[in-house]
Legacy VTK file of the C-alpha trace (Angstrom):
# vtk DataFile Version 3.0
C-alpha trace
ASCII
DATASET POLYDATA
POINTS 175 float
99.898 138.558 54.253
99.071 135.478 52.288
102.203 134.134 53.078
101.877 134.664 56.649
97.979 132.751 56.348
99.943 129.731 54.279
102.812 129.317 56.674
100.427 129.811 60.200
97.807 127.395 58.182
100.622 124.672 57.723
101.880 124.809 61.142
99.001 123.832 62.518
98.682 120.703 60.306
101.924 119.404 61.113
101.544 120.102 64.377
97.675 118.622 64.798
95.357 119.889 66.947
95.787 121.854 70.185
95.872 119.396 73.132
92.836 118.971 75.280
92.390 119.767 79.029
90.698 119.768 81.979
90.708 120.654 85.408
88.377 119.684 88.400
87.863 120.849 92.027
87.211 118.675 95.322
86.015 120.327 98.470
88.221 120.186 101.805
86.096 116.992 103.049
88.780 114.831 105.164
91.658 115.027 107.738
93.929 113.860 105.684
96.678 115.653 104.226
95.862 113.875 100.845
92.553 115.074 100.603
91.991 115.780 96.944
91.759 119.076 95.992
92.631 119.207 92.232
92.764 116.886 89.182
93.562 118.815 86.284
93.774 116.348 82.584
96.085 117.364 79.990
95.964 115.743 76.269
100.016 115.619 75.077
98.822 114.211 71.566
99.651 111.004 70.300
97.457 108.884 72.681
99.980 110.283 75.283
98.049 112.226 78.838
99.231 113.522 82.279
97.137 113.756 85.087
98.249 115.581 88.234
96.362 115.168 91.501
96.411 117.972 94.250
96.023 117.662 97.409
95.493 119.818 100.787
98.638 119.562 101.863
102.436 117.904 101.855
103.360 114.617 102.091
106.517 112.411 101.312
106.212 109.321 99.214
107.232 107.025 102.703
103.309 108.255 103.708
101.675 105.731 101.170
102.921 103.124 103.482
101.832 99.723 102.715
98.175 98.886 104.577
97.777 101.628 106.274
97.251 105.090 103.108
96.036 104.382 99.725
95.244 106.560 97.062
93.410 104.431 94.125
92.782 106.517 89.943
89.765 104.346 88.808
89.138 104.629 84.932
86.084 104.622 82.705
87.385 104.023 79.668
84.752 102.056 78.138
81.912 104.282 78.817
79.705 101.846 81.130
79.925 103.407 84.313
82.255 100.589 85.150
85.761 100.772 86.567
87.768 99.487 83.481
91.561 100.561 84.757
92.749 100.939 87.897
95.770 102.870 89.305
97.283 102.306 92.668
99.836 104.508 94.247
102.839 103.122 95.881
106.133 103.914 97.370
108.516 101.482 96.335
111.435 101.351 98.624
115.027 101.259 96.704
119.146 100.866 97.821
119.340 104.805 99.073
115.432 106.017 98.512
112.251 106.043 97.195
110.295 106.051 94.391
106.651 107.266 94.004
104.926 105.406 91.082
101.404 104.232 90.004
100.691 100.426 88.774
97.982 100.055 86.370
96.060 97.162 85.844
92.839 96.097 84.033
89.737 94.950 86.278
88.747 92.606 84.324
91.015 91.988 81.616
93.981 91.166 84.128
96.251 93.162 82.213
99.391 94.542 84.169
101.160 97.121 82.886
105.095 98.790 84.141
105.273 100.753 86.813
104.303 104.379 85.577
106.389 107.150 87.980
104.941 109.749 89.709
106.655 112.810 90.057
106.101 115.350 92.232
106.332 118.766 91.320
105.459 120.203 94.670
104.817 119.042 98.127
101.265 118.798 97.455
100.659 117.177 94.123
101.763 113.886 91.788
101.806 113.991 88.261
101.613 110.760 86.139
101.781 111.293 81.954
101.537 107.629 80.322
99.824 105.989 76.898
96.354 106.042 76.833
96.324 103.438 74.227
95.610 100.934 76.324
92.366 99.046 75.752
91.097 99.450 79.014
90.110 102.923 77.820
89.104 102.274 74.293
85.576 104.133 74.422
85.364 107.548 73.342
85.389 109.138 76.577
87.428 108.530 79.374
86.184 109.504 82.805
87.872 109.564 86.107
88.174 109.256 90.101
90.364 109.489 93.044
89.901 107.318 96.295
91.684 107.897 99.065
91.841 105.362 102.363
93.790 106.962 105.180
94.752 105.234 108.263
97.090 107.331 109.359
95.848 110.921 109.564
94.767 112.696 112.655
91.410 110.821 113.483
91.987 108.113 111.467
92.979 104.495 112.407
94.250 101.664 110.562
90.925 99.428 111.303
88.834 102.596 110.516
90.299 104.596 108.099
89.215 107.833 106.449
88.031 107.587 103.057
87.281 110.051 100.568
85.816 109.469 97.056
86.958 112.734 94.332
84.344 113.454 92.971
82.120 112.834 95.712
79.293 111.347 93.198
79.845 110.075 89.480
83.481 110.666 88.007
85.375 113.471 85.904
85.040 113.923 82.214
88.868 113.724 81.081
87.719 113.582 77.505
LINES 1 176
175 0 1 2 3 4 5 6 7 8 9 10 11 12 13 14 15 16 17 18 19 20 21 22 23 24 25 26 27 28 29 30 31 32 33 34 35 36 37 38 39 40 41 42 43 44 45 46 47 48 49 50 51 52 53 54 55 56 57 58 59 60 61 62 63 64 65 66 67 68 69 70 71 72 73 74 75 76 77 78 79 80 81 82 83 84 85 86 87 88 89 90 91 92 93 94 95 96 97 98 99 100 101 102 103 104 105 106 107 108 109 110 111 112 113 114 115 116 117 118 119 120 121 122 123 124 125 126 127 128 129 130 131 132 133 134 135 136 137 138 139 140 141 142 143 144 145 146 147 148 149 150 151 152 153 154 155 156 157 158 159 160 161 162 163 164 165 166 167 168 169 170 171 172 173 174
């Protein structure tokens, strides 16, 4: 039995602590089909993180079309209530298809980092896992939220697009 203790006990040394995660609702509030419903947070270890947005319903990577959908991941990283990172979702356009990815960028530190690609694990969601070593999010907590600007779903229009905001007030706790 001691044996057992010793060899569970060393396990979990090498192989650090569990990883952290969270997961967070948004109501049905907007037409659009990428209304958010879900943004779950999951801690890979190693500064490493995926985040997976849900949404109400499918899409295809050609609906992010250039002016007219966006879908924005703003980042607290710093703990101000300021928006230290920010991730924009784009559909780059390649010889034979597509390619769903997120840039991130610093707001005010201009830093641009590669393309990080989205993949999409059903018609209704994108998952992103990248380094969250970035100093953009150097504070000890690292909150999150989702806009959304459509100006293509039923009711919406280019020059007055829907918008939603996930959460509707404040931002997610990721860690």
């Amino acid at each position: 039995m001691k044996l057992l203790v010793c060899v569970a006990t060393a396990t979990l040394l090498v192989l650090g602590p569990l990883a952290q995660a969270a997961t967070f609702s948004d109501p049905d509030d907007m037409t659009s089909p990428i209304d958010v419903r879900r943004v779950e947070f999951t801690d890979r270890g190693g500064q490493i993180a995926t985040i997976k947005v849900g949404t109400d319903d499918g899409w295809s990577c050609s609906y992010f079309e250039p002016g007219l959908t966006t879908m924005k991941w703003l980042f607290d990283g710093r703990g101000d209530n300021g928006i230290d990172l920010v991730g924009k979702v784009r559909c780059l356009k390649f010889q034979g298809g597509r390619d769903l990815v997120i840039f991130l960028s610093g707001k005010e530190s201009g830093n641009s980092y590669e393309p990080v690609p989205l993949k999409k694990p059903n018609h209704h969601s994108m998952k992103a896992t990248f380094s969250f070593d970035l100093p953009e999010l150097s504070g000890r907590h690292v909150d999150m939220r989702v806009k959304v600007s459509d100006g293509v779903a039923e009711g919406c229009t280019s020059a007055h697009p829907c918008t939603e905001r996930a959460p509707d007030t404040g931002m997610y706790r990721l860690y």
